[in-house]
C-alpha positions in Angstrom: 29.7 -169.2 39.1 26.7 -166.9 39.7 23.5 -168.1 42.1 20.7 -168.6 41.1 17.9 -166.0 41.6 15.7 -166.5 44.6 11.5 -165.8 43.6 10.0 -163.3 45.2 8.2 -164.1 48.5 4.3 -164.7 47.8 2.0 -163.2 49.2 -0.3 -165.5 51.3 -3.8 -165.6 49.1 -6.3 -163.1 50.0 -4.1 -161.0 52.1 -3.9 -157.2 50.4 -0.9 -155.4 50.1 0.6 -153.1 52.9 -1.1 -149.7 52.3 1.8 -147.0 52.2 -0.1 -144.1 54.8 1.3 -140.6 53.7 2.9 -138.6 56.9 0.5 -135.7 57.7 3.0 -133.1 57.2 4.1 -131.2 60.5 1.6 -128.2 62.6 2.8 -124.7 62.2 4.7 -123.7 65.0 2.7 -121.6 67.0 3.1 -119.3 70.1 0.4 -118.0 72.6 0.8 -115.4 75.0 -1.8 -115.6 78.0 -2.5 -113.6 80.5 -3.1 -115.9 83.3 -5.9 -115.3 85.8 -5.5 -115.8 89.3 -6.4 -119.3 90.7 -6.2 -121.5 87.7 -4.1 -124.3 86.9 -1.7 -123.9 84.4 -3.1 -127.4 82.7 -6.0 -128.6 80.6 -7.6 -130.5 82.7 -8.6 -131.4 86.3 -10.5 -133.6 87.4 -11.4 -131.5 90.6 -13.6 -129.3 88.8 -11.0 -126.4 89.2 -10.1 -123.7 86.6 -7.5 -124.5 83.8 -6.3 -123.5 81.1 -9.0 -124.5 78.6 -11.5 -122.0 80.4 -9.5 -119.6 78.4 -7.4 -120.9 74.9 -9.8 -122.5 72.9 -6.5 -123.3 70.4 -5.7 -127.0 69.7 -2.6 -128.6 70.3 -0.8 -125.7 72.5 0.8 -126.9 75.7 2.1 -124.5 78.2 6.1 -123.6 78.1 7.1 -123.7 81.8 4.6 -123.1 85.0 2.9 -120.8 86.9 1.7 -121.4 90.2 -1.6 -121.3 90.5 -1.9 -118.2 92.9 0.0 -116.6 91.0 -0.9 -114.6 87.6 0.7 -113.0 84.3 2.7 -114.1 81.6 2.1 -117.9 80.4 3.4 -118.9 76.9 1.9 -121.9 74.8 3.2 -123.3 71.8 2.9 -127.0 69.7 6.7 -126.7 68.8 8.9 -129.3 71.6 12.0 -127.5 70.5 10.6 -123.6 71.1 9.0 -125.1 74.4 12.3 -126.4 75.6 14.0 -123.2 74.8 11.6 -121.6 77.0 11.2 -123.8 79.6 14.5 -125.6 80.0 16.9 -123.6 82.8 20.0 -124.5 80.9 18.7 -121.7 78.6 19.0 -118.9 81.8 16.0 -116.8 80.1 15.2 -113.8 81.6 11.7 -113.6 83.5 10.9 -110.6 84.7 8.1 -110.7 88.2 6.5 -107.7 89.7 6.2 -108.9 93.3 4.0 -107.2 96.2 5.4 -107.5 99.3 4.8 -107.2 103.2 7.4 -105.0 104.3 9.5 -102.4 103.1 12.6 -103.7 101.7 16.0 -102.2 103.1 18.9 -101.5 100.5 20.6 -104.8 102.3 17.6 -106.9 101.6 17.9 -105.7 97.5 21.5 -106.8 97.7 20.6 -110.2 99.1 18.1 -110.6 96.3 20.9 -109.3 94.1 23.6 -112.0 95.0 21.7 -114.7 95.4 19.9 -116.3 98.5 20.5 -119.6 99.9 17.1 -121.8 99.8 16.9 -125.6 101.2 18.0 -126.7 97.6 20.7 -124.5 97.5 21.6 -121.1 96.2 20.7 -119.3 93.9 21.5 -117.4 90.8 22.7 -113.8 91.1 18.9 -111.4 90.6 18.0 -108.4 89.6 16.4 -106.8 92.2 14.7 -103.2 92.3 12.0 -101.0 93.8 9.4 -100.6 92.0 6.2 -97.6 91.9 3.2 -99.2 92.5 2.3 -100.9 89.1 -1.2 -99.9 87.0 -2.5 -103.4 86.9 -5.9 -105.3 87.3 -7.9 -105.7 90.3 -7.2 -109.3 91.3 -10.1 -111.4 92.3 -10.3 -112.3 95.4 -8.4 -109.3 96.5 -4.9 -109.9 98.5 -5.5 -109.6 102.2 -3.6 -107.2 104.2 -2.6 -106.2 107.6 -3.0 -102.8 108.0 -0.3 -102.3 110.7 2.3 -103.7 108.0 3.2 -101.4 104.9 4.1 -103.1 101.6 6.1 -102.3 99.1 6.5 -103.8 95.2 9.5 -105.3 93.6 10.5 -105.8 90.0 12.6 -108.8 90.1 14.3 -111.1 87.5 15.5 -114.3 87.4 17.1 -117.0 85.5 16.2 -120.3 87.1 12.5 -122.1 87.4 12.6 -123.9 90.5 9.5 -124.5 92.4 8.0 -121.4 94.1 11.0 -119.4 93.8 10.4 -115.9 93.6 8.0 -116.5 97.0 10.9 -118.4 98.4 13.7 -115.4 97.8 11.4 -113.2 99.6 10.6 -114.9 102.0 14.4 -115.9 102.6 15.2 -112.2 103.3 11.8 -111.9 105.2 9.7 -109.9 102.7 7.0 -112.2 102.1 5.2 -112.5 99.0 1.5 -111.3 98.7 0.9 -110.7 95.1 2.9 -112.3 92.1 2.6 -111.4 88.4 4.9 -112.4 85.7 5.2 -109.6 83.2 8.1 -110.8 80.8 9.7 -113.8 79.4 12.6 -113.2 77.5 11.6 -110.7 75.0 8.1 -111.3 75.1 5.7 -109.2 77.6 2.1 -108.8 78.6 1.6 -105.3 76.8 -1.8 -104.9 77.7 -3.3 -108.3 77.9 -5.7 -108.5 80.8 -6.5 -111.3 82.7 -7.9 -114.3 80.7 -6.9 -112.6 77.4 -4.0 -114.0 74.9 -2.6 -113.0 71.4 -0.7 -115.3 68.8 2.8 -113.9 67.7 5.5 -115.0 65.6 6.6 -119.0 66.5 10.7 -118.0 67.0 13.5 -116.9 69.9 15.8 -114.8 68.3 
């Protein structure tokens, strides 16, 4: 024996039907490569009046994949794609970034093979480096200018790592006592600075191969 149909709900008088609101369809992926300055935050904002990233990309919508420490400078990407950021940014990933590091000192071939196989830091060791000497890099004057001692020489440093902790590269040099006095990031994976200066940045293709 079949049921009876129920009516269809009514509507309570002058209440207007739900409004079906179309679903803006996605951004474009996109991907910025910025050259960041010295001394600015890798942010958008800051409510200490300090310098950020929107002194510099006008774009809207980017947010920075990964960090870099304010005094330090180079390579920053920005992109509105959560799945190309994590990529970027997430360790699991072990992508290649590649530092050219100004140090006080002048690193000993046993010093390069620490760097090499890994230092031990106060949260623990780490990854296995690429560590080499380096000719003094043709890059911009950085403003303020490092400070030196002019008893101690210095030397620079190409190094690359696969990890993002906190400070690390200063860390690793410090750990086999060449400290750090300049810092620039000049590759991520396969993207590099190629002749972006300070404050400058260029749109490329949204992808990691």
């Amino acid at each position: 024996m079949s049921r009876p149909s129920r009516p269809a709900p009514r509507r309570p008088a002058g209440k207007p039907a739900p409004r079906r609101v179309a679903k803006a369809p996605p951004a474009e992926p996109r991907l910025i490569l910025l050259n960041k300055p010295f001394d600015v935050l890798t942010q958008f904002n800051d409510d200490q009046g300090r310098a950020t990233l929107k002194d510099f990309v006008d774009v809207p919508g980017v947010y920075p994949a990964g960090r870099l420490d304010r005094d330090s400078e180079g390579l920053l990407l920005l992109t509105n794609d959560g799945g190309l950021q994590a990529r970027i940014a997430d360790p699991k990933h072990k992508l290649a970034k590649t530092y050219w590091v100004q140090v006080e000192g002048e690193p000993s071939a046993a010093q390069l093979q620490q760097l090499r196989e890994g230092v031990t830091l106060n949260d623990g060791p780490t990854l296995p480096a690429e560590a080499r000497l380096l000719e003094t890099p043709q890059l911009w004057e950085r403003n303020p200018p490092v400070r030196f001692r002019k008893s101690v020489p210095t030397a620079w440093l190409e190094l690359v790592i696969r990890e993002g902790r906190n400070r690390q590269v200063r860390r690793m040099t410090a750990a086999v006592g060449l400290p750090t006095l300049r810092l620039v990031r000049v590759a991520i994976g396969p993207w590099r600075l190629d002749g972006l200066q300070p404050g400058q940045w260029r749109e490329v293709p949204a992808r990691l191969e």
